[in-house]
Each structure stands twice: as C-alpha cells, then as structure tokens.
C-alpha positions as CSV (number, residue, x, y, z in Angstrom):
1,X,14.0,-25.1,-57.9
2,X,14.7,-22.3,-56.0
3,X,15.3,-23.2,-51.7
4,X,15.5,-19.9,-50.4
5,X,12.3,-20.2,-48.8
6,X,12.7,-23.5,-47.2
7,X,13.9,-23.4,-43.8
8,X,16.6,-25.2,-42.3
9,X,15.8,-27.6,-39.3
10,X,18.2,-28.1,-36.7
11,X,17.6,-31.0,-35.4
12,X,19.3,-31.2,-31.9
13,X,17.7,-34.2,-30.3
14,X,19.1,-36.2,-33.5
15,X,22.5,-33.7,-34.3
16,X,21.1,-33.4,-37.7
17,X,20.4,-30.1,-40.1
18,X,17.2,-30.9,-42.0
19,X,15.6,-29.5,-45.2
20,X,12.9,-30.8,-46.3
21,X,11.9,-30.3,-49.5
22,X,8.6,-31.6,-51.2
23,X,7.9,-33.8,-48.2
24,X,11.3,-35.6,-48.7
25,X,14.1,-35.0,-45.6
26,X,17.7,-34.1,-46.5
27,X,20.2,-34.0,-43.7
28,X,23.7,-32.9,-42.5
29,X,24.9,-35.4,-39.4
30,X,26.9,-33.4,-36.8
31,X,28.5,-33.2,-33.8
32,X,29.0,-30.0,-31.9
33,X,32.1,-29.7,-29.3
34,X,31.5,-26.0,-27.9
35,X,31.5,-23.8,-30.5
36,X,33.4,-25.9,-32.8
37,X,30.6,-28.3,-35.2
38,X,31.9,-31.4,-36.9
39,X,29.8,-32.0,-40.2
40,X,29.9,-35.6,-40.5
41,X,28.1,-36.8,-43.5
42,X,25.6,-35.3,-46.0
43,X,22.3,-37.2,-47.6
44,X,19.6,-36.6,-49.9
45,X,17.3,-39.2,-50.9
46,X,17.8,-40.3,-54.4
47,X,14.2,-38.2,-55.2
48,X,15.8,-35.5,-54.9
49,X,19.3,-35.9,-56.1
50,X,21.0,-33.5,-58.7
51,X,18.2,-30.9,-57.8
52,X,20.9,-28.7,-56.4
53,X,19.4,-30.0,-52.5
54,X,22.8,-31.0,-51.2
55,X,24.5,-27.1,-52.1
56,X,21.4,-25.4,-50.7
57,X,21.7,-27.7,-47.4
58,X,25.1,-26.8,-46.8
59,X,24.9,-23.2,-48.0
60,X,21.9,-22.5,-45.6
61,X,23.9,-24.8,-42.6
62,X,27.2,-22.9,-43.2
63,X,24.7,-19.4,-42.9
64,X,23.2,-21.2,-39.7
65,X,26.6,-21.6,-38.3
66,X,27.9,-18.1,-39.3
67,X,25.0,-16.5,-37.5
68,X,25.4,-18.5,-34.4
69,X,29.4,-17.6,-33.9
70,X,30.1,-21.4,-35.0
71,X,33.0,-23.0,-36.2
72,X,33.5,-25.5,-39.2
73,X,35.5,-28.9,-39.0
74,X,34.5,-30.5,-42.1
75,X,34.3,-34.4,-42.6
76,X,32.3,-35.0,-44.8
77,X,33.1,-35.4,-48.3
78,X,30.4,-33.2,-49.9
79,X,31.3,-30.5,-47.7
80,X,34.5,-30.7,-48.3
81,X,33.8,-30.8,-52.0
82,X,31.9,-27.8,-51.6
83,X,34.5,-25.7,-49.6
84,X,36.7,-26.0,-52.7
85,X,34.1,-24.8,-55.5
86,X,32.7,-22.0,-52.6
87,X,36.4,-20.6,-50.8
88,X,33.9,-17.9,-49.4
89,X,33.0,-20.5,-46.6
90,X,36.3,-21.0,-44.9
91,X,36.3,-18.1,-42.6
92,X,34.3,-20.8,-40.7
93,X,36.7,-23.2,-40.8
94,X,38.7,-24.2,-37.8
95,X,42.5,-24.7,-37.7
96,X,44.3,-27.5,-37.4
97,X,45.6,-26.4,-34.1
98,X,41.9,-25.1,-32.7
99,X,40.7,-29.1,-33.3
C-alpha cells in the first residue's frame, strides 16, 4: 500500500505523530525540548502490522521534523532500527553533547 497520500497528524495536545491508515491510528510518542524532539516509542495496531505502516510513520515524522528545523534524539527502538537501514536520516540527529 502506498502512504504517500496519507497525512501525518501531529498530535500536540497528546505529544503524538498519528497516521491513520484505513480508520486504524498508528503513532510516534514524543517529547519536544526546544527544538530538540525525543521519539519515544513507535505503535501500530496488530491490523496493520508488516504493511510497511511503522517505516512510512517515521519516514513522513523524520520529513515533518526536517521541515520544521527539528532535531532528532531517538529512543525508541524502531527508530533506532530504522536509522541504521536509512543513514540518510541522521543529519537530524542530535549529538551527544547538544542532549
């Protein structure tokens, strides 16, 4: 399935990124210290699982943040995961002595 055309929510009120994706909510918990945003922990509903929701999530989150001048610090496992399969990302990433 292709998730280009799905839009990502930023959820503020609840410091989750949301995509929703056939009426089902995946989600990115975060916390964000200035410009610096903490991604916490990653979950899609077991519906949608292995559809490729969890990459397009963080993909369109880490274009989210790259657009609004914000900084990675990565917790979560998945995005961690991610960071090493897509090297691209860590221009985003914070350094250890920027925490």
């Amino acid at each position: 399935m292709d998730y280009e055309a799905i839009e990502l929510i930023n959820n503020q009120a609840l410091h989750k990124f949301e995509l929703v994706v056939d009426g089902t909510r995946a989600f990115i918990d975060y916390k964000q210290k200035d410009d610096k945003v903490f991604l916490i922990h990653t979950e899609v509903p077991q519906v949608l699982q292995g559809k490729g929701v969890a990459a397009a999530l963080v993909e369109k989150t880490f274009r989210y943040m790259e657009a609004h001048h914000l900084r990675l610090v990565p917790l979560c496992t998945y995005v961690k995961h991610f960071l090493t399969i897509h090297p691209e990302w860590n221009r985003l990433l914070v350094t250890n002595n920027e925490v």
